[in-house]
ZAMARGU-4260 file (C-alpha; in steps of 0.2 Angstrom, whole numbers, plus 5000, padded with zeros to 4 digits):
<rodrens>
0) 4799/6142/4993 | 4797/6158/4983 | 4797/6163/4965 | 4815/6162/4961 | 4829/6147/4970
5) 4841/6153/4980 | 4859/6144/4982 | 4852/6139/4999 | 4836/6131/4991 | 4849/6122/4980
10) 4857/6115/4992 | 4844/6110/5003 | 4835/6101/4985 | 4854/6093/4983 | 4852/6083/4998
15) 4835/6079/4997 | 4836/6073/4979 | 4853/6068/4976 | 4860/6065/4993 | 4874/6077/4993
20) 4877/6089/5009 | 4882/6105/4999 | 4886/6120/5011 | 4876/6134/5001 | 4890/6146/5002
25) 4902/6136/4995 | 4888/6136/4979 | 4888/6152/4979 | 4908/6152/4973 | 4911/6161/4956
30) 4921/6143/4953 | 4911/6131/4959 | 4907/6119/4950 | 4893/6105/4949 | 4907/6091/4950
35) 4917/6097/4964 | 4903/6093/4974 | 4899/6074/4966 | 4883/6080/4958 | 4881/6072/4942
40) 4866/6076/4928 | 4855/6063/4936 | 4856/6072/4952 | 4850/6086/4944 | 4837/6078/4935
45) 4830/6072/4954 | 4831/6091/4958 | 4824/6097/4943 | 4809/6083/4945 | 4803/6090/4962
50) 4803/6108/4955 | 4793/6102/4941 | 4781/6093/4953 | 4781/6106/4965 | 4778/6124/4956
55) 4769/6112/4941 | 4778/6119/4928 | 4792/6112/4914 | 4810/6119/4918 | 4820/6127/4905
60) 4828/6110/4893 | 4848/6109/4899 | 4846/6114/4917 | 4850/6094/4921 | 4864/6096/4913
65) 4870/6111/4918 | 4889/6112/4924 | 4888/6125/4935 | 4875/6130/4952 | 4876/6147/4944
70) 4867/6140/4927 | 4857/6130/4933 | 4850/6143/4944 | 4848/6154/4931 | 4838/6141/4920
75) 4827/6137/4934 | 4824/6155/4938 | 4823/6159/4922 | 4806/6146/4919 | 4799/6152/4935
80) 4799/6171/4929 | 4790/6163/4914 | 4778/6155/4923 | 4775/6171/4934 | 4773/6180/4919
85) 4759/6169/4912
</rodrens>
């Protein structure tokens, strides 16, 4: 995994952590939203758990809750970029 999650990451992340197949196209929609695909904010917790662990850092505060793939990939991306920058 690089230094910034891409929609395909996320999906792949979904599935592992929160059990739901997401086609990373269909993430990609300007409209998509967390809920249509039945990802819930302990979904994302799991997701944003395993970044944590993996890249040893602590995720922007809201991405678990975050409503849309868009924001969350924007938080997430965003505490990488800091933790580049460090």
């Amino acid at each position: 995994m690089s230094n910034t999650l891409s929609y395909s990451d996320l999906a792949d992340l979904l599935q592992s952590r929160a059990g739901v197949t997401v086609d990373p196209g269909d993430l990609e929609q300007p409209s998509a939203q967390f809920d249509d695909f039945g990802v819930d904010s302990l979904g994302l917790l799991g997701v944003v758990g395993e970044l944590e662990n993996r890249h040893d850092l602590k995720v922007t505060p809201g991405a678990e809750s975050a409503k849309t793939p868009h924001e969350f990939l924007e938080l997430v991306n965003s505490s990488l970029a800091t933790k580049a920058g460090a």
